[in-house]
C-alpha positions in Angstrom: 112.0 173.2 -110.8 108.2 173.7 -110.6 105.8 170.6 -110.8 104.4 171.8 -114.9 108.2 171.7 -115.6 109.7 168.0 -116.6 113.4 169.2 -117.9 115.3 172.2 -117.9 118.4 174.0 -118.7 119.7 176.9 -116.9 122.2 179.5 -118.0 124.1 176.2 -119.7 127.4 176.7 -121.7 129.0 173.9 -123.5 132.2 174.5 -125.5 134.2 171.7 -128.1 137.0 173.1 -128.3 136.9 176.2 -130.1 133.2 176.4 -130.8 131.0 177.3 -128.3 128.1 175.0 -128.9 125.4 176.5 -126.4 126.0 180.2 -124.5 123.9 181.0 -121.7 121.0 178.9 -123.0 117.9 178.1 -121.0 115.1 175.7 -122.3 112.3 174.5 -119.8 109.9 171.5 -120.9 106.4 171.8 -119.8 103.9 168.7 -118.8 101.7 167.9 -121.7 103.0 170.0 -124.3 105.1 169.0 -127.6 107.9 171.5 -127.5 109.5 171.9 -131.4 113.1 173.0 -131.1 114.3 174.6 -134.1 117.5 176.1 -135.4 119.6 175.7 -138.7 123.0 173.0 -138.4 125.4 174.6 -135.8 122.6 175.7 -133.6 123.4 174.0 -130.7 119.7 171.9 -130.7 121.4 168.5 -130.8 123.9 169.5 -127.9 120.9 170.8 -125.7 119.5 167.4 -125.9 122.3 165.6 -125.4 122.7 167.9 -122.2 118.5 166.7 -120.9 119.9 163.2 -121.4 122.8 163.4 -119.4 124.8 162.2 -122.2 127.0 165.2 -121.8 127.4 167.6 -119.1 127.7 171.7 -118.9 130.7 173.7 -118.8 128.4 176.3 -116.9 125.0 176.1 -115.8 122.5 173.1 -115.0 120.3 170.7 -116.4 117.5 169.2 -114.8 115.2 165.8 -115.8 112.3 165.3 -113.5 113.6 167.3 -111.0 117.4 164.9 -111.3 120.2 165.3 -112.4 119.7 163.6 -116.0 122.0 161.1 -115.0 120.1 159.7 -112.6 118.2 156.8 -113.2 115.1 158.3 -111.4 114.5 160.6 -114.5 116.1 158.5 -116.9 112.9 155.7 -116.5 110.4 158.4 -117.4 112.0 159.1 -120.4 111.6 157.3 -124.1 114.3 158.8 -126.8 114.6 158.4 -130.4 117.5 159.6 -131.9 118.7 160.4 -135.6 122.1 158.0 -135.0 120.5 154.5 -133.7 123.0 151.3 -133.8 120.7 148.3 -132.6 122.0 144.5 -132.7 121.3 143.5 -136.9 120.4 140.0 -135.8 117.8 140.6 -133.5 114.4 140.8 -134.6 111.5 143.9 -133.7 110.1 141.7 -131.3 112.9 141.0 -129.5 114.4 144.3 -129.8 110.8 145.8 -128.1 110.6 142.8 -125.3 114.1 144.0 -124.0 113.9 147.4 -124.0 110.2 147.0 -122.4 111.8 145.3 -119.8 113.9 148.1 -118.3 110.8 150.1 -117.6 108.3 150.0 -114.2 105.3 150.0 -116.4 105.5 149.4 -119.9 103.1 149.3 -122.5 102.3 146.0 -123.6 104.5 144.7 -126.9 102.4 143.1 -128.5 99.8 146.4 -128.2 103.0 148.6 -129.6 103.0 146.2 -132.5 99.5 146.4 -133.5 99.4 150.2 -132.9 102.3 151.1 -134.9 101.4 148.4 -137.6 104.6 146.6 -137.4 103.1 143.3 -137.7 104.7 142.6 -141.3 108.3 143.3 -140.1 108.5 140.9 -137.4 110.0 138.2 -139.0 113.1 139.9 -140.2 116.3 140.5 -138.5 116.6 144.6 -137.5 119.0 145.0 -139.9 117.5 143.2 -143.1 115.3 146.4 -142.7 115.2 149.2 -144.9 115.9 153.3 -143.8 112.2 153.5 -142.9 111.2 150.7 -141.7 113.9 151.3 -138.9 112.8 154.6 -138.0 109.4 152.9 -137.5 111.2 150.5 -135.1 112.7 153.2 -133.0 109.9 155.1 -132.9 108.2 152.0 -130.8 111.4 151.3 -129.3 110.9 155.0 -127.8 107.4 154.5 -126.9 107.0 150.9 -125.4 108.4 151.9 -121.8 105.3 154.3 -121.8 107.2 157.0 -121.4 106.2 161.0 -119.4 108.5 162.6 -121.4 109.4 161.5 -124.9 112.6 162.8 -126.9 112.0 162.8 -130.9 115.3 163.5 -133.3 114.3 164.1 -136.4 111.7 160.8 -136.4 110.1 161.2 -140.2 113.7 161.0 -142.1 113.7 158.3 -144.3 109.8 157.4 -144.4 107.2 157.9 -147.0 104.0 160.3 -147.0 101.7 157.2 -145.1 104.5 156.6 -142.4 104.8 159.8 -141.6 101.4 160.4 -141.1 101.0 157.4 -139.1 103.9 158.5 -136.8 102.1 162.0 -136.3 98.5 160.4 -135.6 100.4 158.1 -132.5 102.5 161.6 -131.4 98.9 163.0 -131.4 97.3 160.2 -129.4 100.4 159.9 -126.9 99.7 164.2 -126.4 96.6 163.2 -125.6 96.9 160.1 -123.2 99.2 162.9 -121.0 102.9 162.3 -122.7 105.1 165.6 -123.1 107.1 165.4 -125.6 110.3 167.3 -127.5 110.9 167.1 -130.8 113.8 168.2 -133.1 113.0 168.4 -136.5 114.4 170.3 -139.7 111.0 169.6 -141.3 109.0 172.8 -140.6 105.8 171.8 -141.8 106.0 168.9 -139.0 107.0 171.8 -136.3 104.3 173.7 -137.4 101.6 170.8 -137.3 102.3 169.4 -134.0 103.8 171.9 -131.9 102.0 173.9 -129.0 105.2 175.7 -128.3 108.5 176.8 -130.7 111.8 177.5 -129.8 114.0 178.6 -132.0 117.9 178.5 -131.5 120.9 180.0 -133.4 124.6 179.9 -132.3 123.8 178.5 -129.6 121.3 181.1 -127.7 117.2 181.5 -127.7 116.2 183.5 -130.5 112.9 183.3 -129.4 109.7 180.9 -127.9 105.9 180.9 -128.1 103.1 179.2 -130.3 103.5 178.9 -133.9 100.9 181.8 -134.6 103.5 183.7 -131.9 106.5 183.1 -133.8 104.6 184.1 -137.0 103.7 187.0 -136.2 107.2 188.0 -135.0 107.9 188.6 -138.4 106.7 191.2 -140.9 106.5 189.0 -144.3 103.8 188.2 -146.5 103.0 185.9 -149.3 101.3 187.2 -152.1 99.9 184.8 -154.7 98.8 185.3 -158.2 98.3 184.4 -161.6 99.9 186.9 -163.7 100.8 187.5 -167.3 104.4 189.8 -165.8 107.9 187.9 -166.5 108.5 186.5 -163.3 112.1 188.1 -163.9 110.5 191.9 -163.8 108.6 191.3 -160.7 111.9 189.5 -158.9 113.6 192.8 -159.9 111.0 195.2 -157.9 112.8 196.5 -154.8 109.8 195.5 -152.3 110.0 191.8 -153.4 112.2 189.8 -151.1 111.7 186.5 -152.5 110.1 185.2 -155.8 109.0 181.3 -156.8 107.3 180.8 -160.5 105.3 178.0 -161.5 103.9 178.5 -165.1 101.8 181.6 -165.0 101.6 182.0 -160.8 104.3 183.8 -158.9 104.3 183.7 -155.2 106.2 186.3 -153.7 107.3 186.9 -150.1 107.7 190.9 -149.3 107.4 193.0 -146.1 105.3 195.4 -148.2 102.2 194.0 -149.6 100.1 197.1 -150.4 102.6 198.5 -152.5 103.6 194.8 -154.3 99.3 194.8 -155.3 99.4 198.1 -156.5 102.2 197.9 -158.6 101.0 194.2 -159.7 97.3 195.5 -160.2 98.7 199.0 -162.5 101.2 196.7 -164.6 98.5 193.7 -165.6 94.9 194.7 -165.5 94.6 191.0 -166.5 95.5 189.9 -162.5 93.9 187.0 -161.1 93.3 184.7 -158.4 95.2 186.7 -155.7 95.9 185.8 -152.3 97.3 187.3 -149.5 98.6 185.6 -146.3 100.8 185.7 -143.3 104.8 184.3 -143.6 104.3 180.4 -142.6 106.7 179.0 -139.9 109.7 178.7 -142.4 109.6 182.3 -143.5 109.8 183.2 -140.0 112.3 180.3 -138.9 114.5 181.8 -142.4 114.1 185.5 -140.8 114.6 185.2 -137.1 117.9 182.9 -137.8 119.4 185.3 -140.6 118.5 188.2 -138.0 120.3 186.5 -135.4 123.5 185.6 -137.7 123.7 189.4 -138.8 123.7 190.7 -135.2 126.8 188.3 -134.6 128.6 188.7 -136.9 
């Protein structure tokens, strides 16, 4: 494993029972990027992490943390992880919780610094599990961060918080980019992927679709979106053969279609009255949508 690479899988196969969960899958985590692992429920995503962790092991194939075997305890005190299943002692309090796990690390960030910088300073006085949904997540989140971490593992981390948490979370995941953490994070919210990732990788049935920037993964796909304000039945345009997919909202249609020239033709011909038209590249879920129904369609 090369000094830029921090984990890796190679040629990894992991079956349960009759599913096979990953199949020949290779994933490599590079120093200071935030790698966004993508793929619908079955994927495999939450196996391949499980593999990086040495929580599990391959049927085939080899995973690698910091040049270790992921069981090791070498890589395992470079590493922070927050995952979507967390069961902490209820009667413990924030504090406590961060003061213990800061403890298992060589050089941790100072508590009472993760408290201020994660504005936990209100929830220190209740026990973890007088907590709500959120407020958890925010506690596992600095849980995940206090050993100051290399390489940091994110599952899902913005389920179950409001609009300002979760822009809170992605200001800090900016900041610890920037102070040198890499960092891997699973998400089935796209817009998160698409905000904070320097590198995608989306999986289905357990194999590499495909990898590169956002703008790369974009652009692996032929959609459009074309917006406009429209006096057409939204039915009659949904109905046109070059329009894939069709969302109304009063008087403005946005459709998705691989064949925008002809879709403003047609639209310009049938209502003179047109307006306020845009045309754009597919976003990161149109692509994620069309690379993962590509992929299903070729097995079965």
């Amino acid at each position: 494993m090369s000094q830029n690479t921090l984990a890796s899988l190679s040629g990894v196969r992991k079956r349960f029972g009759k599913v096979q969960a990953l199949d020949g899958f290779d994933l490599a985590v590079k120093r200071g990027e935030l790698l966004a692992v993508l793929g619908p429920n079955g994927a495999g995503k939450s196996t391949a992490i499980s593999l990086l962790l040495g929580l599990q092991t391959a049927d085939e194939g080899s995973a690698e943390l910091f040049g270790h075997a992921p069981q090791e305890i070498e890589g395992r005190r470079r590493i922070g992880v927050m995952m979507q299943e967390v069961a902490l002692p209820a009667a413990m309090r924030p504090r406590e919780l961060l003061t213990l796990v800061a403890s298992y690390y060589p050089i941790p960030y100072d508590v009472d610094a993760v408290i201020a910088r994660l504005s936990l300073e209100g929830l220190l006085k209740r026990p973890y599990g007088k907590l709500s949904g959120g407020q958890k997540r925010q506690v596992q989140f600095a849980l995940a961060i206090c050993g100051r971490p290399e390489l940091l593992f994110l599952d899902e981390p913005t389920v179950g918080l409001d609009v300002q948490a979760r822009e809170a979370l992605w200001r800090v995941i900016r900041e610890l980019l920037h102070e040198g953490c890499s960092i891997v994070l699973t998400t089935h919210y796209l817009e998160e992927a698409e905000a904070l990732a320097n590198r995608v990788v989306v999986m289905a049935r357990g194999r590499l679709v495909t990898s590169g920037s956002v703008d790369e993964i974009r652009a692996n796909v032929s959609d459009k979106q074309v917006s406009c304000v429209t006096r057409l039945a939204a039915d009659t345009v949904r109905a046109w053969p070059e329009v894939l997919r069709l969302e109304a909202e009063r008087n403005r249609i946005q459709i998705t279609t691989r064949s925008a020239e002809a879709v403003l033709v047609r639209l310009f011909r049938e209502d003179p009255a047109l307006s306020d038209v845009e045309v754009k590249r597919a976003g990161l879920a149109e692509a994620f949508t069309e690379l993962t129904n590509e992929k299903n369609k070729e097995a079965s």
